[in-house]
DSSP file (Angstrom, degrees, kcal/mol; ACC not computed):
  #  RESIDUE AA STRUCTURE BP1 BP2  ACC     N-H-->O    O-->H-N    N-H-->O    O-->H-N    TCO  KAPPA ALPHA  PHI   PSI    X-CA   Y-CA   Z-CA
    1    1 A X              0   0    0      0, 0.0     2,-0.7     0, 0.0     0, 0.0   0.000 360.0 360.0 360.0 127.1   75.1  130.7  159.1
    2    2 A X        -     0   0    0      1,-0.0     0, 0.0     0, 0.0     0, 0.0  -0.726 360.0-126.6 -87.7 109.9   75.9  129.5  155.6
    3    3 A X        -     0   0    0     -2,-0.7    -1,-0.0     1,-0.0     0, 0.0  -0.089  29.0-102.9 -72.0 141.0   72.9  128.5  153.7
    4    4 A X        -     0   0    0      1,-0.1     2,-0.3     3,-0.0    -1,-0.0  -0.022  27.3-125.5 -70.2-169.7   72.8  124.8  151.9
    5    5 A X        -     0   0    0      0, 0.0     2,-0.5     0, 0.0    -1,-0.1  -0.776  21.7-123.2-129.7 146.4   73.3  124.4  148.5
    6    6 A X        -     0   0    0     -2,-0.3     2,-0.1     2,-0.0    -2,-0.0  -0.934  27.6-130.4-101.8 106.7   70.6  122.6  146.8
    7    7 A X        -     0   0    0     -2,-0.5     2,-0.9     1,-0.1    -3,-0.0  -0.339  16.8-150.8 -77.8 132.8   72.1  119.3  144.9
    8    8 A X        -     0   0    0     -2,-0.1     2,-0.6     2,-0.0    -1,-0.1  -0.851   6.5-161.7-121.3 111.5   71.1  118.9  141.3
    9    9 A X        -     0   0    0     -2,-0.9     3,-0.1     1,-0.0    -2,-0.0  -0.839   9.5-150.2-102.6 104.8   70.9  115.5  139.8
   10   10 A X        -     0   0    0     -2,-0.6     2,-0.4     1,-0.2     3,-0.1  -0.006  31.4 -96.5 -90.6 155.4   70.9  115.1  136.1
   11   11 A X    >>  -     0   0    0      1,-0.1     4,-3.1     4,-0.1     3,-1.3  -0.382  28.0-131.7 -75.2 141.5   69.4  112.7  134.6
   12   12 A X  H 3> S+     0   0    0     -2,-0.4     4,-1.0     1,-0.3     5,-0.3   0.972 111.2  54.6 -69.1 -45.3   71.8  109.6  133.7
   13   13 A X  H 3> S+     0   0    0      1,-0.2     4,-2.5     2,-0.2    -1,-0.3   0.825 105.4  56.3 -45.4 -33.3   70.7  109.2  130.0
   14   14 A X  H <> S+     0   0    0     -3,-1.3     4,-2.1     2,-0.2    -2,-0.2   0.951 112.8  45.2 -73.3 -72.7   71.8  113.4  129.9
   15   15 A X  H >X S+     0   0    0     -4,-3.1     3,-2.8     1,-0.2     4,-0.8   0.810 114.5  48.3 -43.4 -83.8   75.5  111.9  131.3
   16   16 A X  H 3X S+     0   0    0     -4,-1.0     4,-2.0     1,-0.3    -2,-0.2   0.564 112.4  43.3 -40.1 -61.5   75.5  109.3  128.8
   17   17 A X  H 3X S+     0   0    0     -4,-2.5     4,-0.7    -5,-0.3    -1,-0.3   0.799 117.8  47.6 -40.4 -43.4   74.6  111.4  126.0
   18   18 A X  H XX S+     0   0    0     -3,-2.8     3,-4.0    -4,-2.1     4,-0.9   0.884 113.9  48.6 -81.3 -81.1   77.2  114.2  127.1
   19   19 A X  H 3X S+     0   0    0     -4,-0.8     4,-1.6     1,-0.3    -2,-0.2   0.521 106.7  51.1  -6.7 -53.5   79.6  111.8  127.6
   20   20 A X  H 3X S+     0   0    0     -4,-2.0     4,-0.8     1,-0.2    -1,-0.3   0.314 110.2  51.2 -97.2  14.1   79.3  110.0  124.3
   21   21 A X  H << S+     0   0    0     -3,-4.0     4,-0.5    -4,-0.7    -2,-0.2   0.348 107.5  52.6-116.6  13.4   79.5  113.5  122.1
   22   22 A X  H  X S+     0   0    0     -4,-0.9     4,-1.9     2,-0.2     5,-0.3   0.838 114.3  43.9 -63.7 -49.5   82.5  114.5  123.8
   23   23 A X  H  X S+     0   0    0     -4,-1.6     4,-1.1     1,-0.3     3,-0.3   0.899 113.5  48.3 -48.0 -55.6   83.9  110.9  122.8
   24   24 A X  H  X S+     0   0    0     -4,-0.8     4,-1.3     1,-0.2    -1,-0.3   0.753 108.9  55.2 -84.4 -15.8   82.7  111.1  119.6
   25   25 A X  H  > S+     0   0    0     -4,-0.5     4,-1.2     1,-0.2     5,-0.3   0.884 111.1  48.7 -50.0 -48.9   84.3  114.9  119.0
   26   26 A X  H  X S+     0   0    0     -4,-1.9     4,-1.4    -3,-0.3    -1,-0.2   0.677 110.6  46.2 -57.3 -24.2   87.4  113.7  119.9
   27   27 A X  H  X S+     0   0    0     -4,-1.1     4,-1.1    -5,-0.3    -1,-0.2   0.792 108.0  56.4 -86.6 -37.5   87.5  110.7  117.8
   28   28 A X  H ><>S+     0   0    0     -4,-1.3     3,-0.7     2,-0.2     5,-0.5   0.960 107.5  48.0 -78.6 -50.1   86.4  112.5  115.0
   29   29 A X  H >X5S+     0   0    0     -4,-1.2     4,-1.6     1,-0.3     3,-1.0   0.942 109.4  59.2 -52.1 -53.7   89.4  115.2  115.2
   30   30 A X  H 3<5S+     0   0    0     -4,-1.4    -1,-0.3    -5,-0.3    -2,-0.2   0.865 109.4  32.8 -69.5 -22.9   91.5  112.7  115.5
   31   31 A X  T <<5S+     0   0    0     -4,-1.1    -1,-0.3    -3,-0.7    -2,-0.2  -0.270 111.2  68.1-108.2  59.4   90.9  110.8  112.5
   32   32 A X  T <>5S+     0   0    0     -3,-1.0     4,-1.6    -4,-0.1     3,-0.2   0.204 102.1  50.3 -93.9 -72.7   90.2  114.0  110.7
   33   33 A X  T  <<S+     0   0    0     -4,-1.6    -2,-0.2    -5,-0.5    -3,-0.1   0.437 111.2  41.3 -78.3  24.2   93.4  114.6  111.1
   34   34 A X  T  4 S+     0   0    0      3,-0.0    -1,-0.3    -5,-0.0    -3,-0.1   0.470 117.5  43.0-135.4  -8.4   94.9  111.6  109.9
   35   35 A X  T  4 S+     0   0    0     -3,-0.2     2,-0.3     2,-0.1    -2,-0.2   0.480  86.5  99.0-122.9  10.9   92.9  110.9  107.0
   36   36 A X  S  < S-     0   0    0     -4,-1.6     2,-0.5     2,-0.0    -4,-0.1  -0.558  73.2-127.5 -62.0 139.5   92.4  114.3  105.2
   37   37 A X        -     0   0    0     -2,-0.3     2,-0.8     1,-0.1    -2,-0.1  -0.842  16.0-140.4-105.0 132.4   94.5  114.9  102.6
   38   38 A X        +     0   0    0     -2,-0.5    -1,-0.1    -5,-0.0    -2,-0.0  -0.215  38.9 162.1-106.4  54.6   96.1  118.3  103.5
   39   39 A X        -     0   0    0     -2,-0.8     2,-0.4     1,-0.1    -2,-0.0  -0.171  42.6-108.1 -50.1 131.4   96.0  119.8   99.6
   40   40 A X        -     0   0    0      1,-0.0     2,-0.5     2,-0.0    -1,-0.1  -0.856  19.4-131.9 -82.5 127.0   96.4  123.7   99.7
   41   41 A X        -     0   0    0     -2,-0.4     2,-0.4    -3,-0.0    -1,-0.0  -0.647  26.1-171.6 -87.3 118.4   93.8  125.4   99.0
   42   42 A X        -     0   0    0     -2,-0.5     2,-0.1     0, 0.0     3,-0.1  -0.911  27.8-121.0-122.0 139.0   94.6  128.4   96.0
   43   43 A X    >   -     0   0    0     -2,-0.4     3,-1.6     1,-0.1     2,-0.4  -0.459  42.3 -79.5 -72.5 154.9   92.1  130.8   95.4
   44   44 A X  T 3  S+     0   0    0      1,-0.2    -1,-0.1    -2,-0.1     3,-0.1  -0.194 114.2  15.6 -19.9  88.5   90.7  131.0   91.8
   45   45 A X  T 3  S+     0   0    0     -2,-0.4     2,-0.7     1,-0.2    -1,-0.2   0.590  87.1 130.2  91.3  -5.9   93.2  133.1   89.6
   46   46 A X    <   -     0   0    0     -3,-1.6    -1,-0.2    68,-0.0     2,-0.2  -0.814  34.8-171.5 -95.9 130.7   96.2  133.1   91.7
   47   47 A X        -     0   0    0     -2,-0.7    67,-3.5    -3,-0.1    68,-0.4  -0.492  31.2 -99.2-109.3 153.2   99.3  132.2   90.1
   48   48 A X  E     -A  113   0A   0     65,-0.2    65,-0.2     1,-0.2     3,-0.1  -0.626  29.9-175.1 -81.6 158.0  103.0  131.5   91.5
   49   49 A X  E    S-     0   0A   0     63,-2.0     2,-0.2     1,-0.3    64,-0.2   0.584  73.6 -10.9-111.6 -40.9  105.3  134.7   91.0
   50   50 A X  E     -A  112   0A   0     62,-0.9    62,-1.7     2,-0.0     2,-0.3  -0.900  62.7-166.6-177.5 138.0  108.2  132.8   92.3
   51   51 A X  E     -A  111   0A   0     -2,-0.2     2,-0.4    60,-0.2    60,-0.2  -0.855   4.6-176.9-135.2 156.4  109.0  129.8   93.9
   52   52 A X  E     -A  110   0A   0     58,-2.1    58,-5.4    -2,-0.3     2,-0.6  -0.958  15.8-153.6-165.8 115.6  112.1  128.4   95.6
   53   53 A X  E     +A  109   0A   0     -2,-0.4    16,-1.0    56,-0.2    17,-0.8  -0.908  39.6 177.2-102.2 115.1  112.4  124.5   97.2
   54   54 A X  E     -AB 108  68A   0     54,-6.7    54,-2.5    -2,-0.6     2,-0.3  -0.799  28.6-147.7-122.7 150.3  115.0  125.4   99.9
   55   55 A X  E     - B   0  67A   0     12,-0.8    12,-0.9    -2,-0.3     2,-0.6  -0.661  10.3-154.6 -99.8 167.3  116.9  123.4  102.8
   56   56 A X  E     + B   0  66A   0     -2,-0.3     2,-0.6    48,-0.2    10,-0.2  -0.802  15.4 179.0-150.0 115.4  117.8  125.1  105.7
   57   57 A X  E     - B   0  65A   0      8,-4.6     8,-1.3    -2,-0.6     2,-0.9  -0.764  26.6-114.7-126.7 120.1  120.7  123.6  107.6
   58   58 A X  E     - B   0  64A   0     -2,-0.6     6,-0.2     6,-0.2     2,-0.1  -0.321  23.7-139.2 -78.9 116.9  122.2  125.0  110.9
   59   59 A X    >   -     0   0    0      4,-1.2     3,-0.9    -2,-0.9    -1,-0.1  -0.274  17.2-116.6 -69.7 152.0  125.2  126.2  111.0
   60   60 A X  T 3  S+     0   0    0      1,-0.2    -1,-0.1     2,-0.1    -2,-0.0   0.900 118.4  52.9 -11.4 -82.8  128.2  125.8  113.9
   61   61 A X  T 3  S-     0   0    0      1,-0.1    -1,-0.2    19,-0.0     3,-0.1   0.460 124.3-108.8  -5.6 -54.4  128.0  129.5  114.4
   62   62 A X  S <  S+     0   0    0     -3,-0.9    19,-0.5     1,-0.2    -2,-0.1   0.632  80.0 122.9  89.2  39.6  124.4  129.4  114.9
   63   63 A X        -     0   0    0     17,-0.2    -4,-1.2    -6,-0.1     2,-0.4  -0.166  60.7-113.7 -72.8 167.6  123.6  131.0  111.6
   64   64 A X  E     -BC  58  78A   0     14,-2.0    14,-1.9    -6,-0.2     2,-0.5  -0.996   9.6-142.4-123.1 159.4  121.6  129.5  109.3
   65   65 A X  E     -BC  57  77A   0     -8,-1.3    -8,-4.6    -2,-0.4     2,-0.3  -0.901  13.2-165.5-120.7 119.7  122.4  128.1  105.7
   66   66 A X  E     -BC  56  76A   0     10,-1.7     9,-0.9    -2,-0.5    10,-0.6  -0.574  16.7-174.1 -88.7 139.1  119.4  128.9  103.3
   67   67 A X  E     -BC  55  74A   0    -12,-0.9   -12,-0.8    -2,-0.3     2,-0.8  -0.984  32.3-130.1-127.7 158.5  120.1  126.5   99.9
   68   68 A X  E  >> -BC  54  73A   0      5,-3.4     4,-1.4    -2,-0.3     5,-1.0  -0.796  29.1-155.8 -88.0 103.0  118.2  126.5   96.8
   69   69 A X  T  45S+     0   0    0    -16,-1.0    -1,-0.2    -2,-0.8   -15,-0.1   0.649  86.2  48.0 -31.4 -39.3  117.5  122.4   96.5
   70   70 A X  T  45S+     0   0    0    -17,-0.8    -1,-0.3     1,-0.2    -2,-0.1   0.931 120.1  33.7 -94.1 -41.5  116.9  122.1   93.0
   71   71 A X  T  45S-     0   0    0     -3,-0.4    -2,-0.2     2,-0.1    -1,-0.2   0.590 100.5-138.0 -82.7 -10.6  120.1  124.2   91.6
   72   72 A X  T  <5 +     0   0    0     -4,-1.4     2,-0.6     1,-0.2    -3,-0.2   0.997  59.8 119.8  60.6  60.2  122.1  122.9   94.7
   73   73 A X  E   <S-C   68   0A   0     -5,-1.0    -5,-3.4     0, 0.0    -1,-0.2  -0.932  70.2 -91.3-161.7 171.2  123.7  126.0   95.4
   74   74 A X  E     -C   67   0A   0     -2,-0.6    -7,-0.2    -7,-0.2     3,-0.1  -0.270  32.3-178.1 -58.2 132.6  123.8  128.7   98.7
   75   75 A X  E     -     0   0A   0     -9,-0.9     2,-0.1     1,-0.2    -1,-0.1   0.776  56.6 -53.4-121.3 -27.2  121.1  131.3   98.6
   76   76 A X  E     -C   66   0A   0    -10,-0.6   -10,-1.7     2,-0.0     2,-0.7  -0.580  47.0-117.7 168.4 157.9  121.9  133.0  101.5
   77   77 A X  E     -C   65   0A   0    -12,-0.2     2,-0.5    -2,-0.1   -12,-0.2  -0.868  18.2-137.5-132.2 152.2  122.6  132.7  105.4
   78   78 A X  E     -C   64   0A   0    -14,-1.9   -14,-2.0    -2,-0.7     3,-0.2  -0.583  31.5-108.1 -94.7 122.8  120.9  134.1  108.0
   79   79 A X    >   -     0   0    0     -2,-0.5     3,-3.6   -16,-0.2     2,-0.6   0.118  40.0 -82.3 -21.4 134.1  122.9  135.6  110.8
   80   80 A X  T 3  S+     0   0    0      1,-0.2   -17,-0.2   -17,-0.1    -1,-0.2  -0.280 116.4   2.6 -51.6 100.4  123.3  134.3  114.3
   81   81 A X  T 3  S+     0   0    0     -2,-0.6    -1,-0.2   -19,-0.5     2,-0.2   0.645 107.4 126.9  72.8  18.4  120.3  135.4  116.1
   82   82 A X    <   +     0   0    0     -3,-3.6    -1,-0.3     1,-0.2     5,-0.2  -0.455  54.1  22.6 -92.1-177.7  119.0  136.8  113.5
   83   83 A X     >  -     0   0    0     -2,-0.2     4,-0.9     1,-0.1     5,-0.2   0.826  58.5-177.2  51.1  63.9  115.8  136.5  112.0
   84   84 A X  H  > S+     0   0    0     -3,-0.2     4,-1.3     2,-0.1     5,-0.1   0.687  83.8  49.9 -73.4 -16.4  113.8  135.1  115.1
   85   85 A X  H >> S+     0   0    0      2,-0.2     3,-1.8     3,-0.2     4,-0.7   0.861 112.2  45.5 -80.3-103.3  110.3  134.7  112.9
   86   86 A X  H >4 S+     0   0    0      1,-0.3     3,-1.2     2,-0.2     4,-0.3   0.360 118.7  47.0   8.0-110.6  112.2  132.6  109.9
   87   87 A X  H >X S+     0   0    0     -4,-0.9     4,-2.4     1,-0.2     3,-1.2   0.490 111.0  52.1  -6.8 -65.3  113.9  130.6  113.1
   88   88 A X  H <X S+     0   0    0     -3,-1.8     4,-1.4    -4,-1.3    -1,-0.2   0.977 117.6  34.7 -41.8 -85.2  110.3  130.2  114.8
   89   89 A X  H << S+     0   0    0     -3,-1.2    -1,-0.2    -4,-0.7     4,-0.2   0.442 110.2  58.0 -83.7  25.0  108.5  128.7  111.8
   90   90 A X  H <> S+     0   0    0     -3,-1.2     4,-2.6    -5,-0.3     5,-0.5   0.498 115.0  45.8 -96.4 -45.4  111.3  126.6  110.3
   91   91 A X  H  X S+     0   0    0     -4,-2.4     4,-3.6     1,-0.3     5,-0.3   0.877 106.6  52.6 -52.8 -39.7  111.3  124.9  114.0
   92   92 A X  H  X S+     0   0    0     -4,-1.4     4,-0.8     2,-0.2    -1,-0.3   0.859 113.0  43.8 -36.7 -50.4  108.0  124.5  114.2
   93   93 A X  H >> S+     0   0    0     -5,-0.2     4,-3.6    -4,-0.2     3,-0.5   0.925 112.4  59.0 -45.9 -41.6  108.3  122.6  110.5
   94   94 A X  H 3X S+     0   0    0     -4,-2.6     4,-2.1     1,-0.3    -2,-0.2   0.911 100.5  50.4 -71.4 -53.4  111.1  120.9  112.0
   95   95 A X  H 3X S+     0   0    0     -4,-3.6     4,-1.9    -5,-0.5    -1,-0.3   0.771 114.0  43.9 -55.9 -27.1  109.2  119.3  115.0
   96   96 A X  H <X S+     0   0    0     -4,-0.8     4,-1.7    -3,-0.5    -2,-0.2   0.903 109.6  54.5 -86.2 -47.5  106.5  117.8  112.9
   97   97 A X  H ><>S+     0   0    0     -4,-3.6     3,-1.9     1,-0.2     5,-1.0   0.945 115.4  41.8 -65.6 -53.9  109.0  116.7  110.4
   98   98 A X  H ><5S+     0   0    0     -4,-2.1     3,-2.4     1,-0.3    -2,-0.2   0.908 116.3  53.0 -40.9 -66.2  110.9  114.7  113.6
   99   99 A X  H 3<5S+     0   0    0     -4,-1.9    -1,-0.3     1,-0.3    -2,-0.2   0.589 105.8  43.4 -53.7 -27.1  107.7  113.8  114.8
  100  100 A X  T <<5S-     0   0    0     -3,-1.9    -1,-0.3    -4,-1.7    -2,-0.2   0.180 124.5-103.4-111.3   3.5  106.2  112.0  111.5
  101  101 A X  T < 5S+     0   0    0     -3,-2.4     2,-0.3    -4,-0.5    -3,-0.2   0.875  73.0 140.2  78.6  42.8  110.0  110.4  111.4
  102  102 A X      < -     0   0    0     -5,-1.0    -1,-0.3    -6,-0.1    -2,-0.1  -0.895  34.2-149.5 -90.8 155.5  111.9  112.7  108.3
  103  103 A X        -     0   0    0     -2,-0.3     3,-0.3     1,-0.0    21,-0.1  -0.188  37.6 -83.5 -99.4-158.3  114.8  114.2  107.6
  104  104 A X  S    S+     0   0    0      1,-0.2   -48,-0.2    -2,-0.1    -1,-0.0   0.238  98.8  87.6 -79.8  15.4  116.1  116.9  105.9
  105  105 A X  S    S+     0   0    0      1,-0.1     2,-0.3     2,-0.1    -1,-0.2   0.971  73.8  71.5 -79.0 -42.0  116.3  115.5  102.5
  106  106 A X  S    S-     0   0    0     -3,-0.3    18,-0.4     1,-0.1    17,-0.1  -0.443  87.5-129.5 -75.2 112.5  112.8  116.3  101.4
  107  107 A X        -     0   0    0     -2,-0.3    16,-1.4   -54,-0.1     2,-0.4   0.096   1.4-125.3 -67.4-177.8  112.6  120.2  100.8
  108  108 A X  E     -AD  54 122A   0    -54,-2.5   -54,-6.7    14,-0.2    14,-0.2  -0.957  19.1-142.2-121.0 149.4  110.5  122.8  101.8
  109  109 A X  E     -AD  53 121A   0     12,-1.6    12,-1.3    -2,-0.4     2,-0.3  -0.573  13.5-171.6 -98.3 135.0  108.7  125.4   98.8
  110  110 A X  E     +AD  52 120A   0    -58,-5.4   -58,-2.1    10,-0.2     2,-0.2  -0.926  21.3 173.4-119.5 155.4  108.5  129.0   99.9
  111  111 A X  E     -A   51   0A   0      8,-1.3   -60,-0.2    -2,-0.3     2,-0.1  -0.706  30.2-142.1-169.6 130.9  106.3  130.8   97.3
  112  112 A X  E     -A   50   0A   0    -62,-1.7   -63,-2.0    -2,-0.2   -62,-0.9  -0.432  20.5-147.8 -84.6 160.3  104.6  134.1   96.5
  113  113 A X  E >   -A   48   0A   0      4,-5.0     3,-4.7   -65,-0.2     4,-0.4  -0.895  23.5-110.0-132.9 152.1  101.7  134.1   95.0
  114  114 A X  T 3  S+     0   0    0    -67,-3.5   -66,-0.1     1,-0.4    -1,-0.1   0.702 114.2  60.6 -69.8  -3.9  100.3  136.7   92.5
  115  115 A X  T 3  S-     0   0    0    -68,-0.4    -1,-0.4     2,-0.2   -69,-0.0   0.684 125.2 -99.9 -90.8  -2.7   97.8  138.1   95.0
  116  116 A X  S <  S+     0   0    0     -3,-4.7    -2,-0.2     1,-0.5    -1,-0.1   0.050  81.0 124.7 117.6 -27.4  100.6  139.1   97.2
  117  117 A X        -     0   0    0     -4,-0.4    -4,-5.0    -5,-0.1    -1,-0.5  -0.371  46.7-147.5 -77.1 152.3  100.8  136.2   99.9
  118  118 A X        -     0   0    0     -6,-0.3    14,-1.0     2,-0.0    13,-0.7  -0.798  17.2-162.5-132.1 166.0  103.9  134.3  100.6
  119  119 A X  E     - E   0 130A   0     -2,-0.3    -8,-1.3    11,-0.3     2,-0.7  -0.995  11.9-158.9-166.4 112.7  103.5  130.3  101.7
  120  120 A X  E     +DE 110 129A   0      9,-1.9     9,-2.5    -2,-0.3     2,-0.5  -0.825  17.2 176.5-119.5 106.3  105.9  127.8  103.4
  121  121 A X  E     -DE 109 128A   0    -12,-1.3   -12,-1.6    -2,-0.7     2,-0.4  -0.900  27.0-137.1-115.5 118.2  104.9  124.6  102.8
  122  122 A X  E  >  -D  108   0A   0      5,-1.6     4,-2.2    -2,-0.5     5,-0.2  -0.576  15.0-147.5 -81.5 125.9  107.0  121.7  104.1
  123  123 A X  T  4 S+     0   0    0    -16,-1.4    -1,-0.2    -2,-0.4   -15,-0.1   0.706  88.5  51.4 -57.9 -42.5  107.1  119.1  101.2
  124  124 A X  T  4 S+     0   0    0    -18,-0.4    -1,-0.2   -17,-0.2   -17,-0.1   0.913 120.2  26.1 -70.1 -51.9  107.3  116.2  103.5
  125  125 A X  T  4 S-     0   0    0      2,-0.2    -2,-0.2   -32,-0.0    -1,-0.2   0.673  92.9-127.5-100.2  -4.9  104.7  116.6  105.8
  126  126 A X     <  +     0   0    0     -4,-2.2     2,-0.3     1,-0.3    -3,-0.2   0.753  61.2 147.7  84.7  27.3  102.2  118.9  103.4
  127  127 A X        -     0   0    0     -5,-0.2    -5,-1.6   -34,-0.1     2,-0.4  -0.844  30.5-164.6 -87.4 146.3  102.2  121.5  106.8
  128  128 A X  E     -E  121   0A   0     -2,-0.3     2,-0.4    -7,-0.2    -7,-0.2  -0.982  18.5-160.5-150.0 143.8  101.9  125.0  105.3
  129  129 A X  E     -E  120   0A   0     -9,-2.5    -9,-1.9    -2,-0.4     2,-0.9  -0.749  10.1-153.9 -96.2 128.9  102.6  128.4  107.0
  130  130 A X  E >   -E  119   0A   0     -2,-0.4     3,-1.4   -11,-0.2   -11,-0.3  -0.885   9.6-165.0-112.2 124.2  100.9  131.3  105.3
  131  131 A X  G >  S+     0   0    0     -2,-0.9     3,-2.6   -13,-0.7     8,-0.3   0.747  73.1  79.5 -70.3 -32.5  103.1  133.8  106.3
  132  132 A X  G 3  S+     0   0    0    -14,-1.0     3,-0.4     1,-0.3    -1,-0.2   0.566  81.3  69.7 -35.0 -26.4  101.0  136.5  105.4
  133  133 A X  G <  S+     0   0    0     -3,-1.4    -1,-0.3     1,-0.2    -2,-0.2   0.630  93.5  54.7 -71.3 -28.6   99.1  136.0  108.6
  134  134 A X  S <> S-     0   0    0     -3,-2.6     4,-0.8     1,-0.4     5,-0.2  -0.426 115.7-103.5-128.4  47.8  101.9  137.2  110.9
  135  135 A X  H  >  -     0   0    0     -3,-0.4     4,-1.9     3,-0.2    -1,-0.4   0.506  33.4 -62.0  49.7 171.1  102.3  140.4  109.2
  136  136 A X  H  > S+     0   0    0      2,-0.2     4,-1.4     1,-0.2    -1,-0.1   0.576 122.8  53.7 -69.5 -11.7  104.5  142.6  106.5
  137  137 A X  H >> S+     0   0    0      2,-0.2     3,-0.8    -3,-0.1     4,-0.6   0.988 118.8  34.0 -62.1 -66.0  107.7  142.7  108.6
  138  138 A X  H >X S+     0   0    0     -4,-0.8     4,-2.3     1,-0.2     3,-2.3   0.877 119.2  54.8 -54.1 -49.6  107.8  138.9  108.9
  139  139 A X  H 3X S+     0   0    0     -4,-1.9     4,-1.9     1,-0.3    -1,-0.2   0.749 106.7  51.0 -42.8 -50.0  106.2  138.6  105.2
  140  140 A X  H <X S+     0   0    0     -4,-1.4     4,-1.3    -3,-0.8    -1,-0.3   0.374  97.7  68.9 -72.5 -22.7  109.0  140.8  103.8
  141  141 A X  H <X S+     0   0    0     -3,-2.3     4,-1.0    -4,-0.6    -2,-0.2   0.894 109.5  42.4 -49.1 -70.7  111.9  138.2  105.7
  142  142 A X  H >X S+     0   0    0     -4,-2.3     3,-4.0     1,-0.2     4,-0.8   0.880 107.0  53.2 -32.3 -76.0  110.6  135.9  103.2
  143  143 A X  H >X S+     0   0    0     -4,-1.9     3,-1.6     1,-0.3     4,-0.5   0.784 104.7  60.4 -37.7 -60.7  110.4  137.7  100.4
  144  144 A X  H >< S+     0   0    0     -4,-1.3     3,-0.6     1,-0.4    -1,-0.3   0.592  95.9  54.3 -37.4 -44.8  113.5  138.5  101.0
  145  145 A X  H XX S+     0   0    0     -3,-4.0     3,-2.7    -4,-1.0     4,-0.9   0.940 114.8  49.6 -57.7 -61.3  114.9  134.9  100.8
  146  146 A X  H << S+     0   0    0     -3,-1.6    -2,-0.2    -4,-0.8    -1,-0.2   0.441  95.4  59.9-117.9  45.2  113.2  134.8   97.3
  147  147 A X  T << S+     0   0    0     -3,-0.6    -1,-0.3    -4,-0.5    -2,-0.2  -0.120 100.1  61.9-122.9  24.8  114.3  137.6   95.8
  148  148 A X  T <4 S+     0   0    0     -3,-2.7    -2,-0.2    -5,-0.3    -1,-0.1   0.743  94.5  94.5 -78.3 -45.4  118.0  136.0   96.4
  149  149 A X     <        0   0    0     -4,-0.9   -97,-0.1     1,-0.2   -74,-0.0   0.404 360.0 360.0 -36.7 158.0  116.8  133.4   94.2
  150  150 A X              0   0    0      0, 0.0    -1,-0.2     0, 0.0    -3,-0.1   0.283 360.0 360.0 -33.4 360.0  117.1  133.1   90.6
């Protein structure tokens, strides 16, 4: 014989209350994220080492073509099915930028910074990768990109 279950009835002010700080968590996160201004935060006493505003335009092939934007000139392209990290967080950029309704004109800054960390920050929408986060192989793909650079 399977024994009953004892029903527990919360008090309705309890719902109401739960109810209305989910609502207001959501609400707040949402315009959290639409009226913060999404400024990068640099620690005290770190300085750029090198900086590069590059486009990154996909090739036939299914390479990609690195440019430097501001000297207008090729900086280097990444093999077909190479460089699956790069590829991963330019799309990512690339979906927000579609989403918030840009195009490719506006570039995006990669840049190291004197404490060692490298940063890709898409210009348009002010989203920024710190690259540092997904370790020194991927970190060192960057670099790599901006030590083509001038």
């Amino acid at each position: 014989m399977i024994p009953e279950r004892e029903s527990v009835i919360l008090p309705r002010p309890l719902l109401l209350a739960a109810g209305a700080l989910v609502a207001l968590t959501i609400l707040g996160a949402g315009l959290a994220s639409r009226t913060t201004a999404r400024q990068p935060v640099v620690p005290a006493g770190v300085a750029v080492v090198r900086s590069l505003d590059l486009g990154f335009e996909d090739r036939d092939d299914g390479g990609i073509l690195v440019r430097d934007m501001v000297r207008r000139r090729d900086v280097e392209t990444l093999a077909p099915g190479s460089n699956g990290f790069i590829r991963g967080a330019l799309r990512g950029l690339a979906r927000e930028r579609r989403r918030q309704g840009y195009g490719s004109e506006v570039p995006m800054r990669l840049t190291e910074w004197s404490d060692g960390s490298v940063t890709l920050e898409d210009l348009a929408t002010r989203e920024r990768i710190e690259v540092n986060s997904f370790g020194p192989t991927n970190t060192a793909a960057f670099r790599d990109i901006l030590l083509q650079g001038p």
